[in-house]
GURO-585627 format. One record per residue (C-alpha): residue in one letter; x, y, z. Coordinates in steps of 0.2 Angstrom, whole numbers, plus 5000, padded with zeros to 4 digits. Each point is the difference from the previous one (the first is absolute). Layout:
// GURO-585627
aXYZ/...
***
This chain:
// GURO-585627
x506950045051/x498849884998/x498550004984/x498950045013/x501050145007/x500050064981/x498249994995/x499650085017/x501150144995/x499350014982/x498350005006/x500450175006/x499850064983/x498149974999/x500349934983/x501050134991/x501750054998/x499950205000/x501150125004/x499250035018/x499749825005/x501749954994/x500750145010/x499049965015/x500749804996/x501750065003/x499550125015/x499349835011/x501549894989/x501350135007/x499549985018/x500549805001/x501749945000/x501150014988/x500249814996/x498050015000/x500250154985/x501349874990/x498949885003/x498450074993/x501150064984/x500549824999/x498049954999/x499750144989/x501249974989/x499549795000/x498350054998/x500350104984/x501449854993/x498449885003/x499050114988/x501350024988/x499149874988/x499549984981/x498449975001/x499950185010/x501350114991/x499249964981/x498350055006/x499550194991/x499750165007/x498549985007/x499350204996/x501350034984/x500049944982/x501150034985/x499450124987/x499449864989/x499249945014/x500949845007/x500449985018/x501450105007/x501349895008/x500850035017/x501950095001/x501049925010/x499650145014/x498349984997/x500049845006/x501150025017/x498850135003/x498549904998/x500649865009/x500350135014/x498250034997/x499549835001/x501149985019/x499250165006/x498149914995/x500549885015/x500449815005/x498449954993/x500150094983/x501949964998/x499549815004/x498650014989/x500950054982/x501049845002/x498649894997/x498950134987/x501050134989/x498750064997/x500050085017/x501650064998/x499550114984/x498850155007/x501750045010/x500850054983/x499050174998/x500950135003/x498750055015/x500949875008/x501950065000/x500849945016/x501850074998/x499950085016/x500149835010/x501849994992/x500650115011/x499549965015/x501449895006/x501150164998/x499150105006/x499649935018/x501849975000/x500450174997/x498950065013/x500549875013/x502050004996/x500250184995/x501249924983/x499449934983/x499549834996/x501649934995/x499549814998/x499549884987/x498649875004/x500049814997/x498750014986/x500450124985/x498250074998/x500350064982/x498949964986/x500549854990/x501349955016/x498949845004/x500849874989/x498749895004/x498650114997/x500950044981/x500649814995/x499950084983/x501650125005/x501049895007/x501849984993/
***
């Protein structure tokens, strides 16, 4: 699947990652090919492992603070999800944060969660196969899985 293919698929979204949008995703997903499915799991996932970055994952919680009032960092699933957020947004938000985080960091309230978008690739599988995604992608989308992104981590 080309990027194209992909953003044209994500713009289906209109800019969010709900439950119903998400759902209707893998609905229009699930009536493609199979190798078309893998391959939009294979951009998703790519897409996420780009995000997977520092300068994004040690932003706060854009709408929570700690009692004493200091900015509440992102878990580890907080940041998947928001990076979901950020690839639900579209080509040109997801192009955009790379060159200003500060773009990136609205996408970190909680109004923004975009879990749903993860499980799309299994879902349009499902429907189109009948089985369960039983297949790892190139890209490990997992936050912190970006050695680059965490040069810091490396060891």
């Amino acid at each position: 699947m080309t990027w194209a293919d992909f953003w044209a698929l994500i713009a289906t979204l209109d800019g969010e990652a709900t439950q119903e949008s998400c759902q209707r995703l893998a609905e229009e997903l699930s009536r493609r090919s199979v190798p078309d499915i893998i391959g939009f799991a294979e951009r998703h996932a790519e897409a996420l492992y780009r995000l997977d970055q520092e300068k994004f994952g040690t932003l706060p919680v854009a709408d929570l603070t700690a009692r004493d009032g200091s900015p509440f960092p992102q878990s580890s699933d907080v940041f998947l999800y928001t990076r979901c957020a950020v690839v639900a947004a579209g080509q040109t938000v997801w192009e955009s944060v790379f060159f200003d985080v500060d773009k990136f960091a609205p996408y970190t309230s909680a109004e923004y969660d975009g879990e749903w978008l993860l499980y799309v690739p299994d879902k349009a599988y499902e429907l189109a196969t009948g089985k369960e995604w039983d297949r790892s992608t190139r890209y490990c989308f997992e936050s912190y899985s970006n050695r680059d992104g965490w040069p810091h981590l490396r060891g």
